[in-house]
N, C-alpha and C positions, 0 to 999 in steps of 0.2 A: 504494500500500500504506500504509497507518495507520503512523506513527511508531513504532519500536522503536530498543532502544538500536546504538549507540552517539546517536543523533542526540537531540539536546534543546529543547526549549521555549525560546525566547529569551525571555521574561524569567528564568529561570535566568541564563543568558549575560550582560543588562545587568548583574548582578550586579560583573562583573569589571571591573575599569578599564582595564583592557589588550584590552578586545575595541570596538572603536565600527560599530555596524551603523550606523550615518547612516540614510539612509532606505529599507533594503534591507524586505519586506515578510517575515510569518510565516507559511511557509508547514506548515498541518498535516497536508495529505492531498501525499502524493508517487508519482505514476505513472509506470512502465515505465521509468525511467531508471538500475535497477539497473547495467546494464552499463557505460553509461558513467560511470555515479561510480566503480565498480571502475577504469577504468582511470586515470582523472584521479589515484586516491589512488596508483595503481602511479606513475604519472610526480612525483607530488611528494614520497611518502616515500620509492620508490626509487631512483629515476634522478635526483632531485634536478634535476627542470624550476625553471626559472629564470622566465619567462615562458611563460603558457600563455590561447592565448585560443578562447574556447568561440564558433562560428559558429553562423549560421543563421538563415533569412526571420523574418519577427517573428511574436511568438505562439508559436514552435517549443521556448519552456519554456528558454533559455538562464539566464536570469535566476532562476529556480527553482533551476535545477541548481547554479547557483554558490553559492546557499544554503547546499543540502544539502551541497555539498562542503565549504562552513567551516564547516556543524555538524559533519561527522565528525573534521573533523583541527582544531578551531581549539584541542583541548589540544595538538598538536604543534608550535605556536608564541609564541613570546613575545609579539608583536603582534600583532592582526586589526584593520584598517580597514577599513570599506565604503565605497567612493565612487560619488555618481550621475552621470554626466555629462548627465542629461534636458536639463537648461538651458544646457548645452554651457559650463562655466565656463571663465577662460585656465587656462595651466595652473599658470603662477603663483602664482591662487590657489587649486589644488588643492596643490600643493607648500609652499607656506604651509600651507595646514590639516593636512595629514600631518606636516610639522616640528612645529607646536604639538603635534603628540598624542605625538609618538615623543620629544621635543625632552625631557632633562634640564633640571630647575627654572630653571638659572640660563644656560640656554640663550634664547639671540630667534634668530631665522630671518631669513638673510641675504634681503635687496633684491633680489638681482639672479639670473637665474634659472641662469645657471651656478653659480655658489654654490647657490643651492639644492640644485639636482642634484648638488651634489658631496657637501653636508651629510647629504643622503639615501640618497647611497650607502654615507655612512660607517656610516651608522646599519642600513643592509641586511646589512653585510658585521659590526658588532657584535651583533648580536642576531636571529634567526630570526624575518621579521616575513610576515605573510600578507596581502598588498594585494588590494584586488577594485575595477574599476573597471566599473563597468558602463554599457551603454547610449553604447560609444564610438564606434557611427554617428554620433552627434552634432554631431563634430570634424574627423571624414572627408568631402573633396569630393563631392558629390553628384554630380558630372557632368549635369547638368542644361543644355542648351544648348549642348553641348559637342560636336562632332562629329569629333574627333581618335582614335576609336576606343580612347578610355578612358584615353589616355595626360596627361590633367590633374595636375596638379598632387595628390597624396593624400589634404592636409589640405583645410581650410578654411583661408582665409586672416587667418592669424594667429595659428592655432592647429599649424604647422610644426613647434613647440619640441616638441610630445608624439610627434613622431619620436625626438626626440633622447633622449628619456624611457625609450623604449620600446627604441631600441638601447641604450642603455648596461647596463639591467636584464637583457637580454639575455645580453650578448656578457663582460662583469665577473662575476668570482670575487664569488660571496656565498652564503650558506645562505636566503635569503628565497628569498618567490613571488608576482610579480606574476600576477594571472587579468583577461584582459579579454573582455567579452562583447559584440558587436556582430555585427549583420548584413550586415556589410562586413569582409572581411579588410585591415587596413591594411598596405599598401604596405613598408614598416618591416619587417614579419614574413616577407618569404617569401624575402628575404636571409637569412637570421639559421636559419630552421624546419626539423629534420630528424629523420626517426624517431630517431636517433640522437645528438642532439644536444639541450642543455636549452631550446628555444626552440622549439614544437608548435601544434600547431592541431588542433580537434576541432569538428566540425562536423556537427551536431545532425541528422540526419534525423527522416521522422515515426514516431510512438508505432505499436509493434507494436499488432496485433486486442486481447490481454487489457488494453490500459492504454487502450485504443479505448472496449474496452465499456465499462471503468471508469469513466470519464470520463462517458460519457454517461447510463449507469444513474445516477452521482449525481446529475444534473440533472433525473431526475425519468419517461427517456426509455425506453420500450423497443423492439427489433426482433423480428420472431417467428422468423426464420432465421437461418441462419450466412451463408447467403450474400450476404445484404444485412447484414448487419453488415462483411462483407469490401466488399463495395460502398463501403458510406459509409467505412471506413477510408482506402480506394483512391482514392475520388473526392475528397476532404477532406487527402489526402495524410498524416491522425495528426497534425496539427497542433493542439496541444491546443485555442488560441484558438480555432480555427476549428470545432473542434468542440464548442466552448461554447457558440460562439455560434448554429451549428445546431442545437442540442439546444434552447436556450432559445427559439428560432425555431421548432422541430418544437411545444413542448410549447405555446407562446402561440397557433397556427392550427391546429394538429392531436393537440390535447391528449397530447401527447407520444408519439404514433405516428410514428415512424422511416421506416416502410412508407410512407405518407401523405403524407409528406413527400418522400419519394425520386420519386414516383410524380409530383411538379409538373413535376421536371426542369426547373427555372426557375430555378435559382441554378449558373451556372458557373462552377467554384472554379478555378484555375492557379495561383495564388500567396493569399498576406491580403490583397495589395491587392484584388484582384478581388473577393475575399470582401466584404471591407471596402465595395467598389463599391458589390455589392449590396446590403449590409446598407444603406447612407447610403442606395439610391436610394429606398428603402421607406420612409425617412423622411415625416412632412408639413413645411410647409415653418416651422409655427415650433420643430417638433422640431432639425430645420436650426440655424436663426438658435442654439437653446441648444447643440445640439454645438460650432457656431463660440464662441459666448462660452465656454464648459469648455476647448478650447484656449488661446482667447487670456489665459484670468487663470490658467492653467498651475499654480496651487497648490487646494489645498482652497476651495472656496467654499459658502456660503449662500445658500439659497434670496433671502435679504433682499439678498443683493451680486447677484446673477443677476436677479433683480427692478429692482434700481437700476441694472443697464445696461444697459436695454431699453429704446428710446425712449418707446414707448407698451407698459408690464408689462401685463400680465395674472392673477392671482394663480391661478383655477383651468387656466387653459390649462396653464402653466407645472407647474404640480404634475402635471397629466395627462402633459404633455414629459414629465418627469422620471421619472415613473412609467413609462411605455413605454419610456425609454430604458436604464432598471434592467433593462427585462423580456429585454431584447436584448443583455442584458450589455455591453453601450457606455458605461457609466461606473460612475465606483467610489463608493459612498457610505459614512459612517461617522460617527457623531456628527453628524448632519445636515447632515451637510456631501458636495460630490458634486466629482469630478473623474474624470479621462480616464484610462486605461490607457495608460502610453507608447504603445504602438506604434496605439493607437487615434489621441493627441492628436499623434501626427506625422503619421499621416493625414490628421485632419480640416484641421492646420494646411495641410498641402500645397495640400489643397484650396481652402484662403480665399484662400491667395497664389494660385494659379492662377486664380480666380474673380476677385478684386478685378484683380491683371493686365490679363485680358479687359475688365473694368469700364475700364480707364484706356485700354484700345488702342480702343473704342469707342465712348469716351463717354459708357456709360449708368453709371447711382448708382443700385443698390442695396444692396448689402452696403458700399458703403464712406460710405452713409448711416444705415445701421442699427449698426454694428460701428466698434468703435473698434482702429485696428491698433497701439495702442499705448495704455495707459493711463498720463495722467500723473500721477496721483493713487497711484498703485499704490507698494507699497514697493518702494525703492530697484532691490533684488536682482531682482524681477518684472518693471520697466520694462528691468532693462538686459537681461534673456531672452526681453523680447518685440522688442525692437530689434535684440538677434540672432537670433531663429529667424523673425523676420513683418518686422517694416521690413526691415531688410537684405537681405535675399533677394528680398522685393519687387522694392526698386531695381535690385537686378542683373539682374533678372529684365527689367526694361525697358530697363536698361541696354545687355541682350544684345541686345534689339528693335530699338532707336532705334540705338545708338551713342553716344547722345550726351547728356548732362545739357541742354545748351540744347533741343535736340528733347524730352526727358523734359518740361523745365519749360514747355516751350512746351504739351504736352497737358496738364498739370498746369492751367495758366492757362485752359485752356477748360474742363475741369471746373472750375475754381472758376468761369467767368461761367454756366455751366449752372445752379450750385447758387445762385448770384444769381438770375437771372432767371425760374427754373422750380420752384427748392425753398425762395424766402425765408420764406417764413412755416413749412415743416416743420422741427421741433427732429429735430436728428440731430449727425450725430461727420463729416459730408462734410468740412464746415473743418475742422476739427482736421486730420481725417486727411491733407487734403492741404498745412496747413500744414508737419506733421511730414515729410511726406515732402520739401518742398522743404530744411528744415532737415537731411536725412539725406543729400541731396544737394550740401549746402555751400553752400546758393541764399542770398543775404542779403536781410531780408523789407523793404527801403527803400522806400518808395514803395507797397506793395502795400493793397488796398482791399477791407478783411474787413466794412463797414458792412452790419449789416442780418441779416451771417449768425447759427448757431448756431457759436459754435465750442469746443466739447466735446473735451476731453481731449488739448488741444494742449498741448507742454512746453515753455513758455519761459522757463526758467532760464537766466540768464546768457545773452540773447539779446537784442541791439538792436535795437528798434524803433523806432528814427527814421523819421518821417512816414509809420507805419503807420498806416490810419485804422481803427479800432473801433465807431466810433459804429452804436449801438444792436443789438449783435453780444451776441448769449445765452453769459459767459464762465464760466458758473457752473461747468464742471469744468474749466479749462484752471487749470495752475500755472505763474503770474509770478514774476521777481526778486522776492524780499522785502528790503527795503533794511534791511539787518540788518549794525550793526559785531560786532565782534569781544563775542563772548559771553563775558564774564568774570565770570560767576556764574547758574548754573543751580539749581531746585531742582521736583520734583514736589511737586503737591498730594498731602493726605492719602489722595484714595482715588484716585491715580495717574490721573486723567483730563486733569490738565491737566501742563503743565511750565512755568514762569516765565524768563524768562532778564533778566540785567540787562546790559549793553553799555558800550562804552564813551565813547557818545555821553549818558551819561544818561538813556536810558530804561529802561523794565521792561516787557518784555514778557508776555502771555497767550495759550498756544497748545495747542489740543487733542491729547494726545501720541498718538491714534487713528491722524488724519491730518496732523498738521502745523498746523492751519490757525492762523492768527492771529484771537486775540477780543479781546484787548484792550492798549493801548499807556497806558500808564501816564506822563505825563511831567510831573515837577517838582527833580529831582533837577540840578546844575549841572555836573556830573563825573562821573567813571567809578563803575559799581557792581560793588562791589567782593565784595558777600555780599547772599545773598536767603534768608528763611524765611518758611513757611505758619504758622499759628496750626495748634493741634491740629485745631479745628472747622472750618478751610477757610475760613474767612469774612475773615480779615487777610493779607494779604502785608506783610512787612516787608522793608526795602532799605537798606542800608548803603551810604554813598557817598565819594567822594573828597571832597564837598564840606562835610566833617565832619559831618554829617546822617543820621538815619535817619530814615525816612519808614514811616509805618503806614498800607495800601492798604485802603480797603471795595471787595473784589471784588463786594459785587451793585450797586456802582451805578458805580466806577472810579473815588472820588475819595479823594484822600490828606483821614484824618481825624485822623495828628495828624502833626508834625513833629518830633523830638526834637532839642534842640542840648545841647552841655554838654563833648562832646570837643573837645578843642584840636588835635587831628589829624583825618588821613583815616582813617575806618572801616572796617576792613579784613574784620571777623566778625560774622557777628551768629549767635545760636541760643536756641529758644523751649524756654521748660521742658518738660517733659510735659502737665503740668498746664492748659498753656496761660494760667498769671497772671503770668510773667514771660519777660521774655529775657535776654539777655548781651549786651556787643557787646566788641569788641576793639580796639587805635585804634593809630595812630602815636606819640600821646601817652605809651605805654610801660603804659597803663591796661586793667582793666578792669572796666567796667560792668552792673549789675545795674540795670534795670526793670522800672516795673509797667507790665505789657502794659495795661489798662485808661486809666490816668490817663496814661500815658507819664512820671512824675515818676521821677528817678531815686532809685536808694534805697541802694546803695552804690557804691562806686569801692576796688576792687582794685590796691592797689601790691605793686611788687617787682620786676616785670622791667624789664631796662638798657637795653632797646632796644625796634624798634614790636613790638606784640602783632599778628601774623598770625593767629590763627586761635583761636576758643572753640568749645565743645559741652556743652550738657548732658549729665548721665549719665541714663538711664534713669527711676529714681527721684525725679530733680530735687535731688539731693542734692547735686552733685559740679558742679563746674564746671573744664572743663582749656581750660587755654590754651596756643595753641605760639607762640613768639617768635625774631622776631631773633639775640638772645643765645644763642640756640641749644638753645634748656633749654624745657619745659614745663613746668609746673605747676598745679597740684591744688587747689582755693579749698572751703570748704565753703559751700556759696551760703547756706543761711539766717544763717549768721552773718559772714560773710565771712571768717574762718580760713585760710591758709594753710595747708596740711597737708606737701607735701613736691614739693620738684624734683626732676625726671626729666631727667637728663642717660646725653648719650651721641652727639646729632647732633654734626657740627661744619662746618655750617652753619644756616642759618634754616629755622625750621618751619613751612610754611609752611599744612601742612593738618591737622587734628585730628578724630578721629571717634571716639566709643564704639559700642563691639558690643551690639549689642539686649539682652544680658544683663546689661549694665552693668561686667563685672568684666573688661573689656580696651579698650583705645584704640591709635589706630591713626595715626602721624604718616606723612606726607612731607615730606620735605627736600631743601633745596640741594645735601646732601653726595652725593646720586646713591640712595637710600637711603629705604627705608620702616622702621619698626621697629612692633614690637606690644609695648606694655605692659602688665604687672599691675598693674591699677589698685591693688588693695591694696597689695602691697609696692614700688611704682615701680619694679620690675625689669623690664628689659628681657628679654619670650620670646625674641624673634626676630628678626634683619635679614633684611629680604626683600631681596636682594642679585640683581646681575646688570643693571640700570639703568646706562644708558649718558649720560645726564644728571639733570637736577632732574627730582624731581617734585610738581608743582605740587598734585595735588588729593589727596587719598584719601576713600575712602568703603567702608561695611561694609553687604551685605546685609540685609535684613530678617529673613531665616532664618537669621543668624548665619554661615554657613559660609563666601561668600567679603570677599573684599578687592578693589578696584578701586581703580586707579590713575590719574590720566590725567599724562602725561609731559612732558618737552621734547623726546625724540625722535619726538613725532608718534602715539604710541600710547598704548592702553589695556590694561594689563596685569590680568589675572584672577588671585588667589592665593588659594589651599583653605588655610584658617585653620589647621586639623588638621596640617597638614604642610608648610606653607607654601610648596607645590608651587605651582609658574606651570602655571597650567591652561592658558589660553590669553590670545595677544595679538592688541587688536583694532587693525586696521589700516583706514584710509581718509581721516582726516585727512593735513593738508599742512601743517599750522605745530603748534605747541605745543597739547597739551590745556589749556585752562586750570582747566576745575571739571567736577566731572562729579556724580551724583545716580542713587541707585536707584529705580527704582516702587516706592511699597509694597506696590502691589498685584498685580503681575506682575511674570514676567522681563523688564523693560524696563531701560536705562540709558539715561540723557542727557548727552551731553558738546558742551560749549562750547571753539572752538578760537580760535586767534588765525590760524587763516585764514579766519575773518569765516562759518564756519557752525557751526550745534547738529544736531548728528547722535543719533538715537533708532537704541538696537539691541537686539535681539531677544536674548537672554543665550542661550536655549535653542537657537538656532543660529548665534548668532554674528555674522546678519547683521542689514546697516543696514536700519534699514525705511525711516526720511524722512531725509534732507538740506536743511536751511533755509539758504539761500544769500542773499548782498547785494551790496551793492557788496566791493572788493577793497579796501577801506582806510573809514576813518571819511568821514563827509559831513560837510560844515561849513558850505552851505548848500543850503536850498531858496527859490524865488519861482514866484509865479503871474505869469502872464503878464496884460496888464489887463483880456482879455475872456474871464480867467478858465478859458480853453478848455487852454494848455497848463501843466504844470508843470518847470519848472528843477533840477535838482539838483547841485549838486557838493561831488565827491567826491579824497580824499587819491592815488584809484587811477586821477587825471589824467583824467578821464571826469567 
């Protein structure tokens, strides 16, 4: 039936702060499930259900319904969160995510996950919150190989804790409502479940005849009787999926005759899976190969990404795939971009494990020549959901076979001498894949003899290769260690494509913020770099260093074109005007510095603070120069004349980071004292202490769009804060030591943070997640040597390796 009130359009709804649909979809047409939203609303506004989870084979419209039910009641709650579990996340870090959204400003979200769950309950039992976790087969044991007549284990292993999740919300006094939707009832639930009691189960059968013909009339489709409209309902079981997918099947071979269609009697439905059966058998076989990549990269993709991992693309085939798989309703397109339907890309996934499986017990290569079962290029969050829904499962999967990891690796080792001796000259993902698999297996790769192959998409980060031999082995998608110290100065180019980072080995790095990759290594600097900035035009990198020097970089050729000396300290700041004719820099020498970006000659020196000068910025207009200090006080320069205008006190410790807001009329310190503050540039008044900092923080930085604040900390995190209110949005969590510097994109939601656990992490602002992780060794290198026939290299490093 067409939308009528109460239910509403969500983008209405993003309107509210207090509602977060994550990635739930919009759904505008809603069939036959009147009845059961009526009862779902009777159990939550009157009987006060506590946990309720909606069942049912997949396709059977659970997910819809859970929709509809927080557009009817989500004014009846203080909170709505929507959670996806497709990529099966711990739960840890769904409990993280839910604390930052529910979590008061000067709130962080405990470590450990009983604290969490306690945090959560407190927050359930203060305020009427409406949780939806959907898609929670994900979590749940499959039973796969198991012949104990179902009595396994519930969860997934390691995913146990979302028991304890699910009784407590349960069984605890609170005005909230968990709803979870899965095609598995979890285990957890049928303890706990009673008509009578707040802890229920409702389980989806199929769509009556009127929400039957609905369905299918919209797809274009018609039947000439009643009684073959009762047919297909009956045979189809009113499984909306199912009946999508035969309508668009009737209307693509028998121009949307129903009749016609029924009359093959060639597609035998029992469940979606079988459906599913049929719809993939009818596939052709490079139609095949794209469903399996639309699984494996499990997020939105591009024609131009689905093209590049193909061994050998095809540009029109590919578009014909694509086109035919649209017509069969087998993938979702939007903004040119296409992916899988959950309950589609758990299918197709099933199937490549199962496929590749057979591949490994027989010996033969070819999906695990053609298909990569893990991409290590892929951002962070996507590598680690292809490693739990495809590597993992794999392994077990032969695990369950064999017995045994040496019997595993021992077939493993014969398909790699296969793909030596039978597939050397074909480019494909066979190495890699069988690399990663020995690596998922705990296998150490010493001795092992990859010469000659392709080895595509293998991930070895932080992974020893002693007397692995490589020679003339195709590595162009595999990601290595990058030998990278501790990032102690990050910055993006101007039009956000690349990120800079300086170390504290002395160098400067050049790295595409796309992928990761490194382009160029800058090195003349004799000490730690302490501060990095781009020219407006992109064409200079500048580098402040420990070794009282700043250095001005020609990015199109890589060589330093001038040297500045003149501080009597280590340079701790540097920042370009607007204008791009000057910089600033800052120094130990208690100074600071004004040059010309051109000549490099300096043109004044700024006195007045008592101690080292931490940290400069220009203002917007190039007018303003602030510096924060030691002495604990910032101050205010007017750069064309050098003028001191007015100190800004109120830290009481060293400031160590300074930033202006794109508007030019607010700056933003970090401090020692545990403490950020926002200043009025104008009147040196302190707006605001963003409080709740559980030690220093090292970095700040302000938006492009003016609205947030970013922090990076000593406790390991990156803090988000909405200017407006000075509310902690969110904290970003996945470093292991100190943030040191962190940087916005100008031109996207992107941020870069540099840590003092020896990586630069790139992350996504608009979901929170890391895309790339740049990793090295575990401490600084102090040296490297070639060996004399030039063949090996030496390195050592502080991390006793």
């Amino acid at each position: 039936m067409p939308l009528t009130p109460p239910y509403r359009h969500r983008a209405e709804n993003n309107i509210d702060p207090h509602q977060h649909w994550g990635e739930s979809i919009d759904v505008p047409v809603f069939h036959g499930r009147n009845h059961e939203l009526t009862v779902l609303e009777q159990w939550i506004l009157d009987d006060q259900c506590r946990l309720i989870a909606l069942l049912g084979m997949g396709g059977m419209g659970k997910t819809t319904l859970a929709i509809k039910l927080v557009e009817a009641l989500h004014d009846q709650f203080d909170r709505m969160i929507w959670q996806s579990l497709r990529n099966a996340p711990p739960v840890e870090e769904v409990l993280t995510h839910w604390l930052n959204l529910l979590a008061d400003q000067d709130s962080t979200p405990p470590l450990t996950f009983d604290a969490q769950l306690n945090q959560l309950m407190d927050y359930l039992r203060r305020s009427r919150c409406l949780l939806v976790l959907d898609n929670v087969e994900t979590i749940l044991h499959s039973g796969v190989g198991n012949d104990d007549g179902g009595q396994s284990e519930p969860y997934q292993p390691g995913y146990e804790a979302y028991g304890e999740l699910f009784r407590r919300v349960g069984v605890e006094r609170h005005g909230s409502c968990l709803v979870l939707t899965s095609r598995e009832k979890p285990k957890t639930l049928e303890a706990l479940e009673g008509k009578t009691l707040p802890v229920r189960t409702l389980s989806l059968s199929g769509l009556g005849l009127p929400a039957v013909q609905a369905i299918v009339t919209t797809q274009g489709c018609s039947c000439p009787s009643e009684a073959e409209w009762q047919r297909l309902a009956e045979r189809y079981a009113g499984n909306p999926l199912a009946l999508k997918i035969v309508s668009t099947t009737a209307k693509d071979l028998f121009d949307g005759d129903i009749h016609q269609f029924l009359e093959q009697d060639t597609i035998a439905f029992g469940d979606i899976t079988a459906l599913l059966d049929e719809q993939f058998h009818r596939l052709s076989e490079f139609e095949t190969q794209v469903m399996y990549w639309l699984a494996i990269n499990r997020e939105w993709v591009s024609i131009a990404d689905l093209r590049a991992d193909m061994p050998v693309p095809n540009q029109s085939k590919l578009l014909e795939a694509l086109q035919s798989l649209g017509r069969r309703s087998l993938l979702e397109k939007a903004n040119g971009q296409f992916t899988l339907q959950p309950v589609v890309m758990e299918y197709v996934t099933d199937r490549l494990i199962e496929k590749v499986t057979q591949e490994i017990q027989t010996h033969t290569i070819r999906l695990l020549l053609s298909h990569a079962l893990i991409k290590a290029e892929a951002k962070d969050y996507i590598r680690d959901s292809q490693i739990r829904v495809i590597l993992a499962p794999l392994v077990s999967r032969l695990l369950e076979h064999w017995r045994s990891p040496q019997i595993v690796q021992q077939h493993l080792n014969q398909l790699l001498l296969k793909l030596k001796t039978d597939y050397a000259t074909s480019a494909g993902y066979g190495g890699g894949n069988v690399i990663n698999l020995l690596r998922h297996l705990g296998i150490e790769l010493t001795g092992y003899d990859f010469s000659e192959l392709s080895i595509w998409q293998a991930y070895l980060q932080n992974v020893t290769l002693h007397d692995v031999n490589f020679t003339n082995a195709d590595l162009s998608k595999s990601v290595f260690t990058e030998t990278l110290a501790t990032p102690s100065a990050v910055a993006f180019s101007v039009d956000g494509q690349k990120v800079a980072t300086g170390d504290m080995n002395g160098e400067v790095r050049l790295w595409r913020s796309g992928d990761g990759k490194n382009q160029l290594t800058l090195k003349g600097h004799h000490s730690w770099i302490w501060s990095l900035a781009f020219s407006p035009d992109g064409q200079i990198l500048a580098s402040a260093s420990d070794d009282r020097t700043v250095r001005l970089w020609d990015l199109s050729t890589g060589q330093c074109c001038h040297t500045l000396t003149g501080h009597s300290g280590s340079i701790w700041s540097l920042a370009y005007s607007a204008d791009g004719q000057y910089f600033a820099s800052g120094s130990e020498d208690q100074t600071v510095k004004v040059w010309n970006a051109q000549t490099g000659q300096c043109l004044k020196t700024f006195t007045g603070h008592t101690n080292w000068v931490r940290s400069v910025a220009f203002s917007p207009d190039g007018e303003t120069i602030a510096s924060g200090s030691e002495d604990h006080t910032l101050r205010l320069w007017h750069a064309p004349s050098g003028q001191h205008l007015r100190t800004l006190k109120g830290h009481t410790n060293w400031v160590r980071s300074v930033a202006f807001s794109p508007a030019g009329d607010m700056l933003v310190s970090g401090s020692g004292d545990h403490s950020a503050k926002l200043w009025d540039v104008a009147t040196g008044c302190c707006r605001r202490t963003l409080k709740g900092y559980t030690n220093r923080v090292w970095s700040v930085a302000a938006s492009p769009d003016g609205t947030t604040i970013a922090s990076g900390n000593d406790d390991y995190t990156i803090r988000l804060w909405n200017v407006q209110d000075a509310a902690n949005d969110r904290v970003l969590r996945g470093h292991s030591n100190a943030v040191c510097a962190i940087a916005f994109s100008p031109t996207a939601p992107l941020l870069a943070s540099g840590s003092s656990d020896h990586t630069l992490k790139l992350w996504d602002l608009s979901t929170g997640h890391c895309l790339q992780t740049l990793r090295g060794h575990t401490s600084r290198i102090w040296s490297v040597v070639f060996s004399p026939d030039g063949q090996t290299l030496a390195s050592g490093s502080d991390d006793h390796t």
